[in-house]
C-alpha positions in Angstrom: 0.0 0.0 0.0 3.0 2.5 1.1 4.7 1.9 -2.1 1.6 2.9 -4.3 1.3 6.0 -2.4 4.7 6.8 -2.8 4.3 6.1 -6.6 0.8 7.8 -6.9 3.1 11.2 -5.6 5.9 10.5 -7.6 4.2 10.5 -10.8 1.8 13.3 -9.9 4.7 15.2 -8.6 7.4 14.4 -12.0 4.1 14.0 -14.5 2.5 17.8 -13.3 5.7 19.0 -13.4 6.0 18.3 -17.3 2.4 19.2 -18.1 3.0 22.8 -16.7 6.5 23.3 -18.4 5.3 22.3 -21.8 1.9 24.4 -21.5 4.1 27.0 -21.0 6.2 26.6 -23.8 3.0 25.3 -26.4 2.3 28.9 -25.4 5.2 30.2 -27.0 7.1 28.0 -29.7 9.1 30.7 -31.3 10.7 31.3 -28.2 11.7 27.5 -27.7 12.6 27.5 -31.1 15.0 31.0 -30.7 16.7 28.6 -27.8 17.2 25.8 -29.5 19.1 28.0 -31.7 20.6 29.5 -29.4 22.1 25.8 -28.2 22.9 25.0 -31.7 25.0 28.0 -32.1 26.9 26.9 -29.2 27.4 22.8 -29.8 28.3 23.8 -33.2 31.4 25.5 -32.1 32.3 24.2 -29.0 31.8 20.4 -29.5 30.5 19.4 -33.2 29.8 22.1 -36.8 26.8 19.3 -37.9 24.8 21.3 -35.2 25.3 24.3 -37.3 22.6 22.6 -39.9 19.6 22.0 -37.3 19.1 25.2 -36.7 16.4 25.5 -39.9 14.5 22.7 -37.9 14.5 24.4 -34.6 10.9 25.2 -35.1 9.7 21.8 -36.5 11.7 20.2 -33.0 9.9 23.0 -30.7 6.6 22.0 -31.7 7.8 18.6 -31.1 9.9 19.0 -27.5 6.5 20.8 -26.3 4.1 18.6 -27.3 5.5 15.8 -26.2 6.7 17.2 -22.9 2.7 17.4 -22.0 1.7 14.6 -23.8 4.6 12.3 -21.9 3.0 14.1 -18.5 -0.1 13.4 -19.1 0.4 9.6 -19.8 2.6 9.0 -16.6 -0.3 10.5 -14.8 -2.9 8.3 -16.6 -0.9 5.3 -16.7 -0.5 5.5 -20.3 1.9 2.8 -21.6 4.0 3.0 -18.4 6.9 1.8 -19.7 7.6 3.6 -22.7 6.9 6.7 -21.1 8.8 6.2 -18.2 11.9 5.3 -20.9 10.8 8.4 -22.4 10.7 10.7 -20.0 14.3 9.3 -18.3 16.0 9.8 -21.8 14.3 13.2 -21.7 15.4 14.6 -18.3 19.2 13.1 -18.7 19.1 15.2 -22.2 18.0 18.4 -20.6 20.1 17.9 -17.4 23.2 17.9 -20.3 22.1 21.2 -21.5 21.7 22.9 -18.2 24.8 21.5 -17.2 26.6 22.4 -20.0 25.0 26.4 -19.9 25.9 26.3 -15.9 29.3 25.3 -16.2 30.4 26.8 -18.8 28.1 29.5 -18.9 27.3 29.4 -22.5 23.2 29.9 -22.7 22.3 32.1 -19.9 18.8 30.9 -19.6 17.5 27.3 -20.6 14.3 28.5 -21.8 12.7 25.6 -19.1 9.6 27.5 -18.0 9.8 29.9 -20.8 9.6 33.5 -20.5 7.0 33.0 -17.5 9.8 31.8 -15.1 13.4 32.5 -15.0 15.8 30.5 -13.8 19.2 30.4 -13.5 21.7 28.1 -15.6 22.6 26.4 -11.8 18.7 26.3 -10.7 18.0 24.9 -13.9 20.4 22.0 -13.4 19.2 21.5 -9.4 15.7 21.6 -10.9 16.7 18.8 -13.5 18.6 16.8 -11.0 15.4 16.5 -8.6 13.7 15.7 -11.2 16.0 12.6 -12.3 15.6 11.6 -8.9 12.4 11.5 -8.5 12.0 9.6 -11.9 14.5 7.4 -10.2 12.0 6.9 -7.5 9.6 5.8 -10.5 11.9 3.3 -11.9 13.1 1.7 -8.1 9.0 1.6 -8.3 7.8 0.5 -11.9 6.8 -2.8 -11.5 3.9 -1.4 -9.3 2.9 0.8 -12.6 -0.3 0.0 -14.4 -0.1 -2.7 -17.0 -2.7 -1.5 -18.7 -4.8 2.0 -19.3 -8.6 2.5 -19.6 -10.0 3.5 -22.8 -11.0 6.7 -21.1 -7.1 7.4 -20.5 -5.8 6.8 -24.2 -8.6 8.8 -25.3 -7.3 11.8 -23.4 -3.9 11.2 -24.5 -4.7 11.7 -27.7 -6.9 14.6 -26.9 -4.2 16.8 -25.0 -1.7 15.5 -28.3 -4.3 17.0 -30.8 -5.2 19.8 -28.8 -1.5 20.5 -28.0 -0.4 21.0 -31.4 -3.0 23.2 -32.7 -2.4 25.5 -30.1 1.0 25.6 -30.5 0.3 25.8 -34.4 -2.0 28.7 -33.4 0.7 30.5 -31.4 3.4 30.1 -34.4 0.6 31.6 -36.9 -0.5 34.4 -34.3 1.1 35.2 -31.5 1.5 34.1 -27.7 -1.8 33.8 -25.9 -0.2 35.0 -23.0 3.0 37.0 -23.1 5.3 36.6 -20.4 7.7 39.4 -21.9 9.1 43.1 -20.5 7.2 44.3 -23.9 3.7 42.6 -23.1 1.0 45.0 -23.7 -0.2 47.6 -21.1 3.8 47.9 -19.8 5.6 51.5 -20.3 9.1 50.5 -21.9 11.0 53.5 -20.4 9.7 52.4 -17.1 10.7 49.0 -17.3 14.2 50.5 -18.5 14.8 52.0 -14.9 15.2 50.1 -11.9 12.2 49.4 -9.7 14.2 51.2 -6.8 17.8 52.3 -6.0 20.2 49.5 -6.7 22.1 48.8 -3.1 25.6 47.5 -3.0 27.9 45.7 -0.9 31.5 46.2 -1.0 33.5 43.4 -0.2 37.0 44.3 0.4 40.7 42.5 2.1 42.6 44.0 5.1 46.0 43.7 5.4 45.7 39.9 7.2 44.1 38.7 3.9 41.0 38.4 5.5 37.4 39.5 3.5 35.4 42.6 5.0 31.6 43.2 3.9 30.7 46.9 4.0 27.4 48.4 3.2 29.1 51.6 2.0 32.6 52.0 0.5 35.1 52.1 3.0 37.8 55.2 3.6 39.9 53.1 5.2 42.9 53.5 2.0 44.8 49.8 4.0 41.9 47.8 2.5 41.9 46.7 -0.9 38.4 46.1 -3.0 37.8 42.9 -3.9 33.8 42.8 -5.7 31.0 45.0 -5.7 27.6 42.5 -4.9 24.1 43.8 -5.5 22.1 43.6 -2.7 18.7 43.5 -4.4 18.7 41.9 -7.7 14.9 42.1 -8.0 15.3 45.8 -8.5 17.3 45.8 -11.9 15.9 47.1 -14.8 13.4 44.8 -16.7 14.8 45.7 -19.8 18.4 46.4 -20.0 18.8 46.2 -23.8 16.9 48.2 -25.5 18.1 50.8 -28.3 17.5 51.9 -31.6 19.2 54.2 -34.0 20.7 54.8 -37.5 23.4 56.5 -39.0 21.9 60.0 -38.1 22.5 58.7 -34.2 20.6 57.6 -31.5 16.2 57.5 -31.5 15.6 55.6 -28.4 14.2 58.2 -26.8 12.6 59.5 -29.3 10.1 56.7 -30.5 9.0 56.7 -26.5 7.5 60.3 -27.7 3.7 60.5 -29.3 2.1 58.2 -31.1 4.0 55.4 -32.7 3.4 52.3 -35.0 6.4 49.7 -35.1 7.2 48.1 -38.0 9.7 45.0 -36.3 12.0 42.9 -38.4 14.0 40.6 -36.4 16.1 39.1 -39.4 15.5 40.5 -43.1 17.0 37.2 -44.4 14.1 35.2 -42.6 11.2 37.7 -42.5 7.9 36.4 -44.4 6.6 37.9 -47.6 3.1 36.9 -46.2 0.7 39.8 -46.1 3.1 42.4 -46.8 0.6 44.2 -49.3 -1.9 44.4 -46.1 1.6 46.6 -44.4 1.7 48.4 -47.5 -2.0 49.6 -47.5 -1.9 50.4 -43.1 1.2 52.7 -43.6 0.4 54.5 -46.5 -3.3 54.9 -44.6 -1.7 56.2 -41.9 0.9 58.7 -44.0 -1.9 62.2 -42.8 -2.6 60.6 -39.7 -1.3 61.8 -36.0 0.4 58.4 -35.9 4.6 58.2 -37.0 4.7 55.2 -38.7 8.8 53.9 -37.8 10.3 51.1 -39.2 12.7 49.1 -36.7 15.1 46.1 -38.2 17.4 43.6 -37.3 19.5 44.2 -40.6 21.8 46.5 -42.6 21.0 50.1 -43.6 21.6 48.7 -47.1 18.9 45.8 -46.1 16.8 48.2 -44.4 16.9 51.2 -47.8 16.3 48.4 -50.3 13.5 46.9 -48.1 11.7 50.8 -48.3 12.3 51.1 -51.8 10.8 48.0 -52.8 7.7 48.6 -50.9 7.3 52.4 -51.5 7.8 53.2 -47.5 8.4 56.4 -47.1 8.9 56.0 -43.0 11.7 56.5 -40.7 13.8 53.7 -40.5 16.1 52.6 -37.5 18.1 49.7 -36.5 18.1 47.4 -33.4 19.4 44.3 -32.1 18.2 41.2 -33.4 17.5 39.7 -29.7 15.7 42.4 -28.7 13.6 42.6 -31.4 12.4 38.8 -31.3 12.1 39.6 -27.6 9.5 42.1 -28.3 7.5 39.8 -30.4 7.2 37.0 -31.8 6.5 37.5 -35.5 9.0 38.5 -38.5 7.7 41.1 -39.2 5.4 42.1 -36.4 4.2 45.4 -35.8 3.6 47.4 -32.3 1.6 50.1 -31.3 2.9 52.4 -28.7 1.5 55.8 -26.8 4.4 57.7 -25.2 6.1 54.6 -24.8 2.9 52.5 -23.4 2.5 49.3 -25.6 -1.1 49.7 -26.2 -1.4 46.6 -29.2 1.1 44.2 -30.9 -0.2 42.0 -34.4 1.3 39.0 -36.1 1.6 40.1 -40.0 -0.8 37.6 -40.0 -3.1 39.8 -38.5 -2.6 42.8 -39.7 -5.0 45.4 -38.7 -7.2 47.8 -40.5 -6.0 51.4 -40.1 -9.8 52.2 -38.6 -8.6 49.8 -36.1 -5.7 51.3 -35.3 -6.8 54.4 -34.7 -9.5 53.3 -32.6 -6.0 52.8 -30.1 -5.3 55.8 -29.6 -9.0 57.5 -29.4 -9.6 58.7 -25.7 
């Protein structure tokens, strides 16, 4: 009886933990996909170059690793062929506990990308997280011959309910956007607020008297015997959200200036990937929009030469500025995407799948 408890937990415990990781990240594809490429990038130079040539697949393996990561939770809960997913999900966890370990160690991916954008981890939590987690799927195994045989109809049926329904949704997400964004750029947030910290940053100085020994201060020493050794931020939590953000062009720096009045962003995060799709729809909203009290500003990922060519294809006759790729795909999650901002307030964001109607538009930024 005390061993099916214990099981009963354990698979609650390691098969809940999977179902909410995945939802999260069915939520959000792209951004599994942006860091699987980010973990391609770094295999292919540090252990192997054939991991150069899965990066054009890290979409089709995000829909996949998501999916599956509910699907795989949702059968050790149901007792869902037992065996194979418990095989599964162990070949699973020892693959991601490679990659955390791997970014922790050698600090090479800052963030796994485990809970998405919703939680943040560390590279080190992220390996902890993944080493409790292969313990307790130990626990399963010490425990499997006390898993079920055998699953009610009822249980396969759901399986392949939460498989279907899975995929769409994250098919949905690819071909819209997130249903929920987790993001510094989600809408209703002020960017030049969540540019400043939340309250003055507080430091510790940590410095070595003359008998080698460390001394913690709360405020720099005068004391000119000791010598400084690290500065050590006392409240983390306080740092800006967004720590990145910029965009100019060869006349200088416009960051502060597209916080001003009323704006319409035009994002491309790469010009060699950005879809053709619906461009026509762009071309009729900006030119709408040329006598209206909204600046239409086109902000790339590319070269001015990219960026000119781009404009003169398309008869854009906007102001165009450059930004960081990362940032850009942090802001959203289309290529291109456009955003709507109000002194700096992110008031509406579209897939180019979606591009609105300029009546629409304007209807933002009515009182």
């Amino acid at each position: 009886m005390a061993k099916h408890v214990i099981l009963w937990v354990l698979r609650l415990l390691v098969g809940g933990l999977f179902i909410f990781s995945g939802l999260i990240k069915v939520n959000d594809p792209v951004g599994t996909a942006i860091k699987l490429e980010e973990y391609f990038d770094v295999f292919s130079n540090d252990i192997a170059g054939f991991f150069y040539y899965f990066k054009p697949f890290a979409l089709y393996l995000a829909v996949f690793l998501v999916v599956i990561e509910v699907v795989l939770g949702v059968m050790l809960i149901l007792g869902v062929k037992s065996k194979l997913t418990l095989w599964s999900l162990s070949l699973m966890i020892v693959f991601f506990t490679f990659l955390t370990f791997f970014s922790a160690y050698f600090n090479k991916v800052t963030d796994c990308g485990c809970f998405g954008d919703a939680i943040k981890l560390t590279p080190w939590e992220s390996f902890y997280k993944d080493i409790i987690l292969l313990i307790l799927i130990g626990g399963i195994f010490a425990l499997r011959k006390q898993l079920p045989k055998t699953a009610p109809k009822w249980a396969k049926t759901s399986t392949w309910i939460v498989l279907i329904l899975c995929f769409f949704s994250a098919i949905y997400a690819i071909r819209n956007l997130p249903f929920i964004d987790f993001r510094a750029y989600k809408v209703g947030v002020n960017i030049p607020e969540n540019m400043q910290p939340s309250e003055a940053l507080r430091y510790s100085y940590v410095m070595e008297n003359s008998a080698g020994e460390t001394v913690t201060f709360d405020q720099f020493p005068s004391d000119e015997s000791l010598k400084f050794v690290e500065m050590v931020l006392q409240n983390p939590d306080a740092l800006p959200k967004i720590s990145d953000f910029a965009v100019w062009n060869e006349d200088g720096d416009f960051t502060e200036a597209v916080f001003s009045g009323n704006k319409l962003l035009i994002l491309i995060s790469s010009y060699a990937k950005m879809s053709d799709s619906n461009l026509e729809d762009m071309d009729l909203l900006i030119h709408s929009l040329s006598e209206s009290p909204i600046e239409v500003v086109l902000v790339a990922a590319a070269s001015e030469e990219e960026i000119q060519a781009l404009k003169k294809a398309r008869s854009w006759d906007i102001l165009s500025l450059q930004a960081d790729a990362t940032v850009v795909k942090t802001m959203i999650r289309s290529n291109p995407g456009i955003m709507l901002l109000k002194e700096g307030t992110v008031l509406a964001k579209f897939h180019h799948n979606n591009t609105p109607d300029p009546t629409d538009v304007l209807d933002f930024y009515l009182p």
